[in-house]
Every structure is written in C-alpha cells, then in structure tokens.
C-alpha positions as CSV (number, residue, x, y, z in Angstrom):
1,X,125.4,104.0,78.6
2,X,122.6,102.8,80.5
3,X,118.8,105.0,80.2
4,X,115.8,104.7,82.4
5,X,112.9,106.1,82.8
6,X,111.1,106.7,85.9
7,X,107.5,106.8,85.5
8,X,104.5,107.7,88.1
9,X,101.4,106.5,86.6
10,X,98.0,108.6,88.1
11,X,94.3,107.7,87.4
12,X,94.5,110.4,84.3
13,X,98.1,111.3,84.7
14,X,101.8,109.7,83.5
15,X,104.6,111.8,84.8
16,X,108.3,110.7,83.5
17,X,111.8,111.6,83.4
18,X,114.2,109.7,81.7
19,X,118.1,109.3,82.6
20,X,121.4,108.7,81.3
21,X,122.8,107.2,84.5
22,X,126.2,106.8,84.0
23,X,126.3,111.0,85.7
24,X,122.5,110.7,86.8
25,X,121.7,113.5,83.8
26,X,117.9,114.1,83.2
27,X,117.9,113.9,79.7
28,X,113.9,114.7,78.8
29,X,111.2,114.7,81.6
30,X,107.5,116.0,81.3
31,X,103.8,114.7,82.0
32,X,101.0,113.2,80.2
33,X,97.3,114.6,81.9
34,X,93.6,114.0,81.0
35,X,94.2,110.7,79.9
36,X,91.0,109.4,78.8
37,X,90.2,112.4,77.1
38,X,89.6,114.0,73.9
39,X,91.9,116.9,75.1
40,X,94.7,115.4,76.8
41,X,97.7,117.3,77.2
42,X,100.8,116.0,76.8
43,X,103.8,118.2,77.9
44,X,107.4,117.7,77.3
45,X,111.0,119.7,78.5
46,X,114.1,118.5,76.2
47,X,117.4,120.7,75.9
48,X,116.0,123.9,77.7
49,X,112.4,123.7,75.1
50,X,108.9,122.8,76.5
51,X,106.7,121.8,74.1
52,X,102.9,121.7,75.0
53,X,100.2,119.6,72.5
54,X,96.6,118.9,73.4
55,X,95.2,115.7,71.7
56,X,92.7,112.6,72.8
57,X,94.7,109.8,74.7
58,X,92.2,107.5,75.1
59,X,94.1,105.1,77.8
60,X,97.5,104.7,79.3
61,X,99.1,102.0,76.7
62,X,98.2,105.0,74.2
63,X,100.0,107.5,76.5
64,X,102.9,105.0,76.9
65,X,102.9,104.7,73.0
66,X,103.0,108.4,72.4
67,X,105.6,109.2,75.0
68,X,108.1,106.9,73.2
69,X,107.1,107.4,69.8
70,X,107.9,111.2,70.6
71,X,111.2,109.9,71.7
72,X,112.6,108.6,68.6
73,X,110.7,111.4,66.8
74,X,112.5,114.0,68.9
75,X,115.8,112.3,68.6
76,X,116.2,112.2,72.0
77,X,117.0,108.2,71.7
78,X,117.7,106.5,68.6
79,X,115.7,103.5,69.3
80,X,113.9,102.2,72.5
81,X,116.8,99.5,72.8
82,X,118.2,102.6,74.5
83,X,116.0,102.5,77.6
84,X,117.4,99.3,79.7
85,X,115.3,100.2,82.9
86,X,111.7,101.4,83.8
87,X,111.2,102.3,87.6
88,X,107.5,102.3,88.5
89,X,106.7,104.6,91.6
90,X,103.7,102.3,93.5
91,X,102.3,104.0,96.3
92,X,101.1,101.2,98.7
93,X,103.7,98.2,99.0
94,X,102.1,97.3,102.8
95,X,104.4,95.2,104.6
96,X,105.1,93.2,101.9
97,X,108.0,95.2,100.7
98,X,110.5,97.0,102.7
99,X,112.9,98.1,99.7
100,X,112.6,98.5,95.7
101,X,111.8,94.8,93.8
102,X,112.4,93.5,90.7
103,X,108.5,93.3,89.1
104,X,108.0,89.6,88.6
105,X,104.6,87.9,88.8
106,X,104.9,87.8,93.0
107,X,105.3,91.3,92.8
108,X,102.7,91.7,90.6
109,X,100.2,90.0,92.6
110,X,100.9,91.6,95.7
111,X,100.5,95.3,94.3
112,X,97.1,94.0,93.0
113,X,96.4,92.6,96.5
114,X,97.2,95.6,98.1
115,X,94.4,97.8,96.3
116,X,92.4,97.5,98.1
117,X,94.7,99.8,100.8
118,X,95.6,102.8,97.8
119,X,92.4,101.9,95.1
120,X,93.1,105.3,93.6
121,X,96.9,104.7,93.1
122,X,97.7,100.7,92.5
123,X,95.1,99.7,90.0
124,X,96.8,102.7,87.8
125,X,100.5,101.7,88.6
126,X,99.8,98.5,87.1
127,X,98.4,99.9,84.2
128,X,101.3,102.0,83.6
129,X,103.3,98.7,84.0
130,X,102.1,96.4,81.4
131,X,102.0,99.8,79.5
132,X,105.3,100.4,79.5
133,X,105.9,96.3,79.1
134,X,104.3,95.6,75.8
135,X,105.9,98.8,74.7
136,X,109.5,98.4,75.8
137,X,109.6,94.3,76.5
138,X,113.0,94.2,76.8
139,X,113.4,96.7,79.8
140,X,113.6,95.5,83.1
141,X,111.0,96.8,85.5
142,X,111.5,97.9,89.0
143,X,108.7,99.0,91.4
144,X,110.0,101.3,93.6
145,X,107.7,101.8,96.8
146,X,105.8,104.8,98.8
147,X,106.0,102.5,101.7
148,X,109.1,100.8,102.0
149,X,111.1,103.4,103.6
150,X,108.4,103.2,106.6
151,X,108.5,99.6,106.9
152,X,111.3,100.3,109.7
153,X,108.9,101.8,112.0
154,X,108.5,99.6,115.4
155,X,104.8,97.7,116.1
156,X,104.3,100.1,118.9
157,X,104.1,103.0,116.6
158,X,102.4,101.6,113.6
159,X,99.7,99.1,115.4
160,X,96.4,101.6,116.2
161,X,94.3,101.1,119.7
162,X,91.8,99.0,118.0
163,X,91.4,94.6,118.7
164,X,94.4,93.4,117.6
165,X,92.3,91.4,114.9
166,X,92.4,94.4,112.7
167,X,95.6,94.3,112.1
168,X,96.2,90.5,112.2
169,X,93.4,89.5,109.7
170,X,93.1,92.9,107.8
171,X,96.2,94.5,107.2
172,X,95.2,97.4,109.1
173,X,98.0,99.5,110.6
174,X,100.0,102.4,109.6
175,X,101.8,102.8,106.6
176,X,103.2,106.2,105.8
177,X,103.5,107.7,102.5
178,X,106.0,110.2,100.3
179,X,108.9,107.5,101.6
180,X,110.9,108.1,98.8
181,X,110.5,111.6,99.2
182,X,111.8,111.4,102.9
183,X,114.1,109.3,102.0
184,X,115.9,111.0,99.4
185,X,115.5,114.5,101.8
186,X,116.8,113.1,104.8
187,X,119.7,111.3,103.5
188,X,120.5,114.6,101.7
189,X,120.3,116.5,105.2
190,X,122.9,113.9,106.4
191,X,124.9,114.5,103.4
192,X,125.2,118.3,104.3
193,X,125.7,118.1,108.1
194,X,128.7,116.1,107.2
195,X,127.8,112.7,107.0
196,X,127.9,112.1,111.1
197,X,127.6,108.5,112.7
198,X,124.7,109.5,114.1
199,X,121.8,111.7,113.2
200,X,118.3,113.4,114.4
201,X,116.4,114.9,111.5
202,X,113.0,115.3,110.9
203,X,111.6,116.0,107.1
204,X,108.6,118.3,106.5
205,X,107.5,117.1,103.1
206,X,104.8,120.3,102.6
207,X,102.9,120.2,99.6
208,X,99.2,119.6,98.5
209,X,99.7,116.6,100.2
210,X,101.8,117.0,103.5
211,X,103.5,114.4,105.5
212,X,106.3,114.5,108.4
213,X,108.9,111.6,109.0
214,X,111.1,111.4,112.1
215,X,114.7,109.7,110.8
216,X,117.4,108.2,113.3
217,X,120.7,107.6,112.1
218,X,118.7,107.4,108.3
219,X,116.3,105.2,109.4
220,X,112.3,106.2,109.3
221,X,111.0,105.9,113.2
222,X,107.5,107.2,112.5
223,X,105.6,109.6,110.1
224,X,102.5,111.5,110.0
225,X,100.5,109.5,107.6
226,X,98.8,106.5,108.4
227,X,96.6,104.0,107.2
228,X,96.0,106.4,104.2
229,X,97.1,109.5,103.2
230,X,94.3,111.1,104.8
231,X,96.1,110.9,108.4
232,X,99.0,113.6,109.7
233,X,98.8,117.2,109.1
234,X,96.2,119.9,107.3
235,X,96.9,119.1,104.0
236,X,95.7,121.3,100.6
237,X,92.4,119.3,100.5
238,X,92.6,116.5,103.1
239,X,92.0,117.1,106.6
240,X,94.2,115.5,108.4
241,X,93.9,114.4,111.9
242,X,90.4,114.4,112.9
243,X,88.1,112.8,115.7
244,X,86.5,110.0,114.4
245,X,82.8,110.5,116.2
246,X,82.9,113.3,114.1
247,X,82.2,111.1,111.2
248,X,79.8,108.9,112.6
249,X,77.9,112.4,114.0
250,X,77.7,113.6,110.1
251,X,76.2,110.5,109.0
252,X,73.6,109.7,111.7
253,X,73.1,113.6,112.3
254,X,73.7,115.6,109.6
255,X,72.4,112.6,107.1
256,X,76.2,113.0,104.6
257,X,76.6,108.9,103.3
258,X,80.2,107.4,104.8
259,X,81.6,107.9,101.1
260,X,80.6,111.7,100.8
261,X,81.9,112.2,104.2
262,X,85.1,110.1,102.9
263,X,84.9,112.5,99.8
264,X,84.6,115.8,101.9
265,X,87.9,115.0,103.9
266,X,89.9,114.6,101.2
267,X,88.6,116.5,98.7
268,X,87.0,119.5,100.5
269,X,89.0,119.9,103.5
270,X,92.4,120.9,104.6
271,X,93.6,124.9,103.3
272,X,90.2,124.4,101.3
273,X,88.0,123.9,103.3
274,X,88.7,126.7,106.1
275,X,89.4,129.1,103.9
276,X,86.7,129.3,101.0
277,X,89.8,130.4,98.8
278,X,91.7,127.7,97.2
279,X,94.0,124.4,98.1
280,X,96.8,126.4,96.6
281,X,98.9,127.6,99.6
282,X,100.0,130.7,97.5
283,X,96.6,131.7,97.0
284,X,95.3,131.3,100.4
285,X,98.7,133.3,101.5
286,X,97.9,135.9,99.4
287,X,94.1,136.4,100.9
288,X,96.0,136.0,103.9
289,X,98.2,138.9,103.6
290,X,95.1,141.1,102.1
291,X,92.9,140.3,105.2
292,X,90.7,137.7,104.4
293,X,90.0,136.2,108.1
294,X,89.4,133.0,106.9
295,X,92.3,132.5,105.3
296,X,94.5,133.9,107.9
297,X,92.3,131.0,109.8
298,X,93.1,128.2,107.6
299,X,97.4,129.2,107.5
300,X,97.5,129.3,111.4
301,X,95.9,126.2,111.9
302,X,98.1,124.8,109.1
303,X,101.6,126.2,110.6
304,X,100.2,124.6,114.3
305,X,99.9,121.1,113.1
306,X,103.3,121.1,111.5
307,X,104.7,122.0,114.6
308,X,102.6,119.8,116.8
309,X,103.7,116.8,115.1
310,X,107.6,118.4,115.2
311,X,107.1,118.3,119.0
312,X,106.2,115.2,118.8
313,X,108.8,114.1,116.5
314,X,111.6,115.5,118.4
315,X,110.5,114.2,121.7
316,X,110.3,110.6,120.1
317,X,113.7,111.3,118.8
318,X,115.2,112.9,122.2
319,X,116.0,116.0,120.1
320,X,117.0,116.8,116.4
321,X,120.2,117.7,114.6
322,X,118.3,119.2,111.7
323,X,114.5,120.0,109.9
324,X,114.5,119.9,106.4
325,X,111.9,122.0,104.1
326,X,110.9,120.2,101.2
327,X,108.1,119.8,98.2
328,X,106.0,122.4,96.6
329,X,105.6,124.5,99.8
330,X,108.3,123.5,102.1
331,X,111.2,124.4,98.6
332,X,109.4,127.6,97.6
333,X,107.8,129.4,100.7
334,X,109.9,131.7,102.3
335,X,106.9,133.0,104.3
336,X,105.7,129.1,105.4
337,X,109.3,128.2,106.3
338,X,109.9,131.6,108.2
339,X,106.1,131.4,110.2
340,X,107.1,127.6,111.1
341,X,110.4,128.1,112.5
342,X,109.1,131.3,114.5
343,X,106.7,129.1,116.1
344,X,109.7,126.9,117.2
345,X,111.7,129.6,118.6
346,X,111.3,129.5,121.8
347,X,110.9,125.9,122.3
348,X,113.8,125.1,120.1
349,X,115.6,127.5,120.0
350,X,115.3,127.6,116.3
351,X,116.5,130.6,114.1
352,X,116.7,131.2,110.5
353,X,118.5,133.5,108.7
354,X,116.2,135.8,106.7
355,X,118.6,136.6,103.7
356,X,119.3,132.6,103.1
357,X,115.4,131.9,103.6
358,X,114.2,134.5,101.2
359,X,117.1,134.6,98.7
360,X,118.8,131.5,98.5
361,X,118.7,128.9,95.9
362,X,118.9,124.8,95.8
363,X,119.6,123.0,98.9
364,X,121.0,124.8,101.7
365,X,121.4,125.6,105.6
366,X,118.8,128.3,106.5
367,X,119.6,129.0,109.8
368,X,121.9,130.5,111.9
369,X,124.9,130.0,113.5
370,X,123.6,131.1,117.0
371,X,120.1,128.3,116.0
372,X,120.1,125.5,118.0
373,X,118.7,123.3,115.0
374,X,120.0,123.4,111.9
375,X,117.3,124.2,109.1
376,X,117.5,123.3,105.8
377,X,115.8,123.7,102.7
378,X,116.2,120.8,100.3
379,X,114.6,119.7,96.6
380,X,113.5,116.5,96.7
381,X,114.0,114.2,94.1
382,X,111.7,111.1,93.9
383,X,112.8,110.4,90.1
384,X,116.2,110.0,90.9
385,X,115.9,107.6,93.5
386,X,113.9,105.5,91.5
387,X,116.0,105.6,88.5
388,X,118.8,104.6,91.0
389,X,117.2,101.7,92.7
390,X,116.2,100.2,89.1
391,X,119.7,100.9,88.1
392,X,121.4,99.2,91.0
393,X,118.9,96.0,90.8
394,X,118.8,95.4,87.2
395,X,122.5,95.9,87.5
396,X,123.1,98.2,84.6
C-alpha cells in the first residue's frame, strides 16, 4: 500500500495530509504555524481526534522532524519506509512547467530561478523540500505547480500592452494562480454534468485570496490572476484590479515608498480596506447585515467584480454550461453565492434554488431546473490532486 504526503510549505507555515492511495483515504492531515517561534503550534486530526500543542519550532527541517516523529509516535505509520511519495505544492512554476515534475536538480534550479516571480512562496517550497528529503531520503519528490494548469492560456491573453521586451527578456506575462484548485473544481463540475464531450464552466475559487478561471472542454483559457496574485478580483486583503497611475500618484503625491504602497495592496486592501472591519468575509457580512455602511460598501463592490470578470469569462467562452462555488467563501456562503447569482439573473438567466444553497451539503447542483446555468457548489481538494500526480509519476 502506497502513502504520500502532500505538503504546502508557507514562510511560517507546513500544512500536510497524508494518504493511503490505493482508495485515496486521508489517513492524518493537520498544520504546523509560527514556525520560527518559541510558541509554534502544531495541530494534528487522526481517527476523528485533533490534538493541539504549542512548542518553539525554530525552522522547517525541525517542523519536518516533528511531524514525522509524531507519526511513528502516534502509530499512524510504523516506520517512515511507509511514506513512498512527498508532493510539494510550488506556487510559481512560470512557463517552465506546464504539468507536475519529478524534483531533480533541473527542477530544482528552475523553482529557485523563478523567485524572483513568488519571493514569498518559492524560497519556502524549497525549504520544505530538502526538509522533507534529509528526513525521508528515500521518498520520491514531486512538485506539483500553481501554474501549470494556466500554462494552456493563448499569448493573446497572457502577453500585457507593454514593449514586447518585457516579456521576452523578463519573464513578464501572466501566470494565474490556485491552478490546482481550478483544476480539481472544474474537472469535478464535468464529472457531475455527466462527463459531456464538450464543456463551458467557469470556477469562482472565493476565499482570502480570490481567483476566476474560464475552462473549455477542461482546459484553462484565462484566469483573473496575473503576474501575481495581486491581479483579478477584491480579494480579503489584496486589491485586485487597480489603475496603475494610482500608484505612481501615492508615491510622487502622497510621499507612500513603492514597497509600502506594494504592502498596502496586499496587505491592507480588498474586504479590509473598505470596510474598517476585518478580511474575514463572515465578519464583514455580519456588520453588513447590522448596518455598518462600510461594510455593506466593501461586499457590493466585492459581489460586482466577481461578476464583472463572469461577464467576461462567459463572453470569451461564447457562453457557459456551469459556475462552480468553491474555497472558504465560495463552499460555505450561502449569502455570497445567493447575492452573486442574483446579480446574474437577468443577464444569465441564472437561478438557484434556495433550499439546496442554504441546506445542502458536499458538492452539489444549486440551481434550478428552470436556470439557464447550472450552479454548483464544489470542495476543492488541492491535497488530493497532488497526492495523485506524485502517485501517478513515481509510479506507485
């Protein structure tokens, strides 16, 4: 029976699940956070129990150490020979990788190339790699890619209106993010409508951070990130879509540096910064529904950029066959889902049936019979479809 673990290695964080593939189970999952500190926390969910313990963790080989020591402690392997596979999550692959690879030393060197494109995310990825190698260096290693799904998109929507130059010499362009995430979603969607020949679906991946992808026939066509994850929608703390003299006029006007006004957009912004309240969608609904204007402010400009860039998307598609709900807000908002797909009503034609919105549970079809869009609602799963890429090309 073949194990892997799936890991997602943050600047303080180490999230993980591992899996017994042969039926895809989730045998223990949890996360390690505050890495670096004296009081990290390191939670972790085995046979319906979480246990919570707050210790220092002073880097991530010593996070990596503790999460499989607790492994064999727990009994939840019998020794680390167990684990055959470790899928890495990397955010920023560029357009080096268009699928999951095999971590060699090529591999290697391009995610350390490309950190310059995710400096918050790939520097940490690697650490989590050689981590988990000197702990386990027997397990294959898979990096399994933010990007990869979006390295389908055509030059003509990835290429920005700048000299050509850019993009020749510098690697800039657009590169999406969440791709396993809309992946995952939108292959699911298929799965549900039936598995057709051919397909229109766009996923609304609505969390913290927020993205949109428009998939034809499974394959991405364009997505609301960009360069960063700083383009597309509103976003918990980022901004999203802004005018760019708008920067410039803060720094030469207002006197903000370039990396505080960097800082500001996506650390201050989005649900955040219009509202006063919170980044937390649930907290800035619930000042929403108990008057606080700002608030009320921050949800409606929130709700109009999703469905801006749905217009968009299902123009560029020449219609859709479904919109799928997914992450943090998208799986558990009833209200955001229902305020979305009114806004789409008489464009679309879109309608949801109340009782499956605010009642059902797991994936499911939210709308009508009578909608002219199917809408679904639809857990994502980025763990799994790493575990099954590193399972498939370690050939376990």
């Amino acid at each position: 029976m073949a194990k892997i673990i799936a890991v997602n290695a943050g600047s303080s964080s180490l999230k993980f699940q591992l899996f017994e593939m042969d039926n895809e189970e989730v045998i223990t999952s949890g996360v390690i956070e505050r890495i670096g500190f004296d009081d990290a926390i390191f939670t972790i969910k085995y046979q319906d129990q979480k246990n919570k313990e707050i210790l220092p963790i002073k880097d991530h080989q010593a996070a990596a150490d503790l999460l499989l020591d607790t492994l064999i402690k727990k009994h939840i392997v019998s020794s680390l020979d167990e684990i055959k596979g470790v899928g890495h999550r990397v955010v920023q692959g560029g357009s080096y990788f268009d699928s999951s690879k095999i971590m060699d030393d090529y591999v290697v060197s391009k995610i350390d190339e490309l950190k310059v494109l995710a400096p918050l995310h790939n520097p940490h990825h690697l650490t989590g790699y050689y981590a988990f190698k000197k702990a386990i260096p027997n397990a294959g290693a898979v990096a399994v890619f933010d990007t990869a799904f979006h390295q389908t998109l055509e030059k003509r929507c990835y290429i920005y209106p700048i000299p050509y130059k850019y993009y020749e010499e510098n690697m800039v362009r657009k590169y999406g993010a969440h791709g396993t995430s809309h992946f995952y979603v939108s292959h699911r969607a298929i799965e549900l409508m039936g598995n057709p020949e051919h397909s229109k679906v766009i996923v609304a991946h609505l969390g913290n951070g927020a993205s949109l992808t428009a998939v034809k026939d499974g394959i991405s066509v364009n997505t609301s990130m960009g360069f960063t994850p700083l383009a597309g929608i509103m976003m918990g703390t980022r901004s999203g879509d802004v005018d760019p003299s708008v920067i410039d006029y803060l720094v030469e006007n207002i006197g903000l540096t370039m990396p505080e006004v960097i800082h500001m957009l996506n650390k201050e912004s989005g649900l955040l910064g219009i509202s006063g309240v919170s980044s937390d969608f649930r907290d800035v609904q619930q000042a929403a529904l108990q008057g606080h204007e700002r608030a009320k402010l921050a949800l409606d400009i929130f709700f109009r950029r999703v469905i801006a860039y749905i217009g968009r998307y299902f123009i560029a598609l020449g219609g859709i066959d479904a919109i799928c709900f997914t992450a943090g807000i998208g799986e558990n908002s009833a209200y955001a889902r229902k305020e979305i797909c009114d806004l789409l009503t008489e464009a679309l034609g879109v309608e949801i049936d109340q009782e499956a919105n605010e009642n059902g549970q797991g994936d499911r079809l939210i709308s009508t019979p009578n909608s002219k869009v199917k809408i679904f609602v639809i857990y994502t799963n980025e763990e799994l479809v790493i575990a099954r890429d590193t399972k498939k090309l370690l050939n376990l």
